[in-house]
Structures are given as C-alpha cells and as structure tokens.
C-alpha positions as CSV (number, residue, x, y, z in Angstrom):
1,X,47.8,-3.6,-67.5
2,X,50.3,-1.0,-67.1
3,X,48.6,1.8,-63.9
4,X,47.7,4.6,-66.0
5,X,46.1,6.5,-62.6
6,X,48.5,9.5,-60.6
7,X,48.6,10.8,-57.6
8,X,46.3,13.8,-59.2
9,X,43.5,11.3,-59.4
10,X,43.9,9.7,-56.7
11,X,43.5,13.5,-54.4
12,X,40.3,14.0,-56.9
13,X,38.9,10.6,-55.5
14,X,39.9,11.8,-52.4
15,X,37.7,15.1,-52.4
16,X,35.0,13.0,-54.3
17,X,34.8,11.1,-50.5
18,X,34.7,14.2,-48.5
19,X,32.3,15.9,-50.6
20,X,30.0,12.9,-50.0
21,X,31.0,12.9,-46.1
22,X,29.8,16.2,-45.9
23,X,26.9,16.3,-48.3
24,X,25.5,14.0,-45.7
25,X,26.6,16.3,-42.6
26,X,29.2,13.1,-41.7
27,X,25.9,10.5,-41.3
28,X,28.9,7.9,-42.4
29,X,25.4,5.5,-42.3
30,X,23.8,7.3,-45.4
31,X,26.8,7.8,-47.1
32,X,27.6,4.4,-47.6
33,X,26.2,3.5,-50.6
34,X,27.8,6.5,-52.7
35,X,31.0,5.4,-50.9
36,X,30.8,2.3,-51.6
37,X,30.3,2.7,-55.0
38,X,33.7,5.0,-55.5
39,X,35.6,2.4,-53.9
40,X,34.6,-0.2,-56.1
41,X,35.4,2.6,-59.1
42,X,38.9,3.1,-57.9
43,X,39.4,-0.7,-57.1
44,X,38.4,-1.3,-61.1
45,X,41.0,1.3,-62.2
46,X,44.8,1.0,-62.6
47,X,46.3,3.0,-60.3
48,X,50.3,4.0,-59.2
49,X,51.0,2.5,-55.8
50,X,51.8,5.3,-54.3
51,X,51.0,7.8,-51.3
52,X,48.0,8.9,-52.2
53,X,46.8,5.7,-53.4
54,X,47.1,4.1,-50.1
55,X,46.0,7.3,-48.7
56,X,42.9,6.9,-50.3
57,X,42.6,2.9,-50.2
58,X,42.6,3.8,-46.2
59,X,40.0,6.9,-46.1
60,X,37.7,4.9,-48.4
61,X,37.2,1.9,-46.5
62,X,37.7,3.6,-42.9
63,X,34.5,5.7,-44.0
64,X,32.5,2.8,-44.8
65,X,33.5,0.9,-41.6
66,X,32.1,3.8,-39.5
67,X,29.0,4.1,-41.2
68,X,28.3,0.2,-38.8
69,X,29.2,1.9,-35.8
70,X,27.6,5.3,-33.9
71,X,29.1,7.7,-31.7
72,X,32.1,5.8,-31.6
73,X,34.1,6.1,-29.2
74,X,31.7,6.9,-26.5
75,X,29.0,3.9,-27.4
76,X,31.0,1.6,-29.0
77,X,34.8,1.0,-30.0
78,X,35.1,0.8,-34.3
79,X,36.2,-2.7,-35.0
80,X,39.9,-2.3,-35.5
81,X,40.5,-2.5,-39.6
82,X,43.8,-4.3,-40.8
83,X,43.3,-3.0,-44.0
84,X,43.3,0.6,-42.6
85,X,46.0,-0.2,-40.8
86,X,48.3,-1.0,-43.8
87,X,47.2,1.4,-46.6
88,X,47.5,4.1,-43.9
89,X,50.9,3.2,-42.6
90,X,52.0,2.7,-46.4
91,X,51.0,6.0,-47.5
92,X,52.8,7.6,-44.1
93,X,55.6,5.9,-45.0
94,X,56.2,6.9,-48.1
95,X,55.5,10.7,-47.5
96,X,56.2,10.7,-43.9
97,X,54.7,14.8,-44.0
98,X,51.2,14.7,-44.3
99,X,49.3,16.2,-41.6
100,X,45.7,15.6,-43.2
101,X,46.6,12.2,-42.9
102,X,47.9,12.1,-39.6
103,X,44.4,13.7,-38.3
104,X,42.5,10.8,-40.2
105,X,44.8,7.9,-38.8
106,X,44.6,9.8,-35.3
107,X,41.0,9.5,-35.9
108,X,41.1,5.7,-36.5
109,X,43.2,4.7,-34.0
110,X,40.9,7.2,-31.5
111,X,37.5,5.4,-33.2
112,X,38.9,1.5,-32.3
113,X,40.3,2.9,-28.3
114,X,43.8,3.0,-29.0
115,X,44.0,5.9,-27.1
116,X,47.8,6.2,-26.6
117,X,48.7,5.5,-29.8
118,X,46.0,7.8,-31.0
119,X,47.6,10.5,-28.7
120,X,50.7,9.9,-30.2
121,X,49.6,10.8,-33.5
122,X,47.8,13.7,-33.0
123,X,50.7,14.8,-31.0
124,X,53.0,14.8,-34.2
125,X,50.8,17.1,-36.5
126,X,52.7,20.4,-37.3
127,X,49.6,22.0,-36.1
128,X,50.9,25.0,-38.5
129,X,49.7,23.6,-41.9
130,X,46.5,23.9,-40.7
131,X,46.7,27.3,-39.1
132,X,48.3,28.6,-42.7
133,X,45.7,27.6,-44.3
134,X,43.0,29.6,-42.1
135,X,42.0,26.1,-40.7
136,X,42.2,27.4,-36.8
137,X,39.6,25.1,-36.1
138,X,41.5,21.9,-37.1
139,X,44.1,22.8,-35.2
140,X,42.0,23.5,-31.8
141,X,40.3,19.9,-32.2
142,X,43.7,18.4,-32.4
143,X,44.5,19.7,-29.3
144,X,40.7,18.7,-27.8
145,X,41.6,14.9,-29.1
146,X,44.6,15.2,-27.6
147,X,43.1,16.3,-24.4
148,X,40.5,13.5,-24.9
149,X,43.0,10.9,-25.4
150,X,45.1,11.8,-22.1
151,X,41.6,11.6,-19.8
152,X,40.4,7.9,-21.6
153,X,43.8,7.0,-20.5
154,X,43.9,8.3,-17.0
155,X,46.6,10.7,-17.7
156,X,44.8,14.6,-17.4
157,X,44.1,16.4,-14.5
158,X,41.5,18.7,-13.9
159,X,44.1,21.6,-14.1
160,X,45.0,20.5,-17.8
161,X,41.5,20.6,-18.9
162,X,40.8,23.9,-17.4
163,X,43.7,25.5,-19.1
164,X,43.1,24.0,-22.8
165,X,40.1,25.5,-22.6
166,X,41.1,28.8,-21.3
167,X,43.8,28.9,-24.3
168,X,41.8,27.3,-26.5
169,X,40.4,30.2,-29.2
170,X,36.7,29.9,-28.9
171,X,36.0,33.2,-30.2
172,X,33.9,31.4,-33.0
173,X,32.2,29.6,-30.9
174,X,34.0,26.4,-32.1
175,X,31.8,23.3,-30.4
176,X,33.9,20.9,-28.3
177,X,31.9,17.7,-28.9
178,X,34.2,15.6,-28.4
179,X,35.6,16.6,-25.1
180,X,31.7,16.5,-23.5
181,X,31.2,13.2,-24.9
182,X,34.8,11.9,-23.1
183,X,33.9,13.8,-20.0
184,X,30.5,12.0,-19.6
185,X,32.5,8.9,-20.0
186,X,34.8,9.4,-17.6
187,X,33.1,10.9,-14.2
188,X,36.2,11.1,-12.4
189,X,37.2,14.5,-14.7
190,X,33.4,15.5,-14.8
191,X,34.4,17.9,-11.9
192,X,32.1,21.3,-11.0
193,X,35.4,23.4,-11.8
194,X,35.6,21.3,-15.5
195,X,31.6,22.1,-16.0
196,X,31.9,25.7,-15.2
197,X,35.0,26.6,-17.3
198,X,33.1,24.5,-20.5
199,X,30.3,27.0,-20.0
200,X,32.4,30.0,-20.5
C-alpha cells in the first residue's frame, strides 16, 4: 500500500508523545501504556520514510524503554537500544539540522553512559534555535549535560564547574538536577568550593 502519511503527521505524532510525557510530569513509568498505544497506531499506518518518520520511530520507543529504568544515569545505565540507534541516526542523516533531535539523541546516548559521545552531541547543537525561540532554559541544560558529561568522564575541573555556573543565567531560578545528581556520583568534583557556588 502506497504511504499515504507526511512529515506533517508524523510532527503531530510527535507532539501527541510529548503531550503525554508531560501530562504525566515525565513519569516515562505511567506513560507507557498511552505510549505504547501510539506506537502501535503509527506502526499500523503507512507512512513516508522520511526524517520525521525515523524521528519519531526513535522518540517513541526511546520513551517507552525509559519508563524500565529510574533515574538513569545516576542508578542505573538505560539498556542501550539498536533500534534507537538507527531511526535516530537515519532521521539525522537525512536532515543533518535538527537541534530538537540532537538534544533527544544526546539524551539517549547520556541515559545508556556513553558519555563522550553524548558530549559530542550536545556539543553540536546551535544552542541559538533554542534561545530564538525564548527557550533559554534548553539551552542552559545543554550546557549543564555538557558539563555533566565532561565530570562522568574525568575531564572537568572544579574551576569549570564554578564558572558554568557563575555564567549560567539562573535568574529564573532554573533547577540543575542533573549536575547534583552527577556530582553525588562523582565525589572527587563534590568539592566545598562546587557546594558553595550551587547554593548561590
């Protein structure tokens, strides 16, 4: 049967999963039944293979996947996903500008401990199509992951830390989750100065 599904569709599936993501304030646990559910709608349609398919093919199933594992990366590492792997890569490669994407691939690779690869990703986001669209706090927790990905690798330094967060725009009083969950993973940046300049 001939794919009678566009890439307009396959965004609206898209915002179907995020709206359910954050209907559940990201319990990826209690969402899983509505998720599932979508996938296996979009699986029974004909769809265009292309960008936003895969795109979508990879957010789908990457949201299920972390509604088996909690606080990941700090308690356990996600189960790296193949299947992620390739619909994510696919979509990237066939619209190589699409920094939404590049957060939620930087996301995966963070989730299964591929920290440097993970780095690498978060490091390519034009941080700008965020900040245009009055997303400033997008673009601070790329810079946070990034932060996060250089201590689980053993490449920060106190100094580092301290000055993200002195640059860092926290006039919102944006939370930084994920850099107190790395720090308590990794004593050796856990330093008085680090503690002090988190509490400012």
């Amino acid at each position: 049967m001939k794919p009678e599904n566009t890439t307009e569709k396959a965004f609206d599936y898209l915002d179907q999963a995020y709206e359910i993501i954050f209907a559940y304030c990201h319990d990826y646990e209690k969402s899983r039944p509505e998720l599932s559910g979508l996938l296996s709608h979009v699986e029974n349609e004909g769809f265009v293979k292309d960008s936003a398919y895969y795109q979508l093919m990879g957010t789908l199933v990457y949201f299920i996947s972390k509604s088996e594992m909690k606080n990941t990366p700090y308690r356990n590492l996600l189960p790296r996903n193949p299947f992620v792997e390739h619909n994510f890569k696919w979509s990237l490669e066939l619209d190589s500008y699409n920094p939404p994407l590049q957060y939620l691939y930087g996301l995966y690779l963070y989730d299964t401990g591929k920290f440097l690869k993970a780095k690498s990703m978060f490091s390519e986001i034009d941080s700008r199509y965020f900040e245009d669209l009055d997303l400033n706090d997008r673009a601070i927790k790329i810079k946070e992951l990034i932060v996060c990905c250089k201590i689980f690798s053993d490449d920060s330094s106190e100094d580092e830390i301290i000055r993200f967060l002195k640059e860092s725009d926290r006039e919102e009083s944006i939370c930084l989750s994920d850099l107190h969950e790395t720090l308590k993973s990794n004593s050796k940046y856990h330093t008085e100065k680090v503690c002090s300049a988190l509490k400012k």
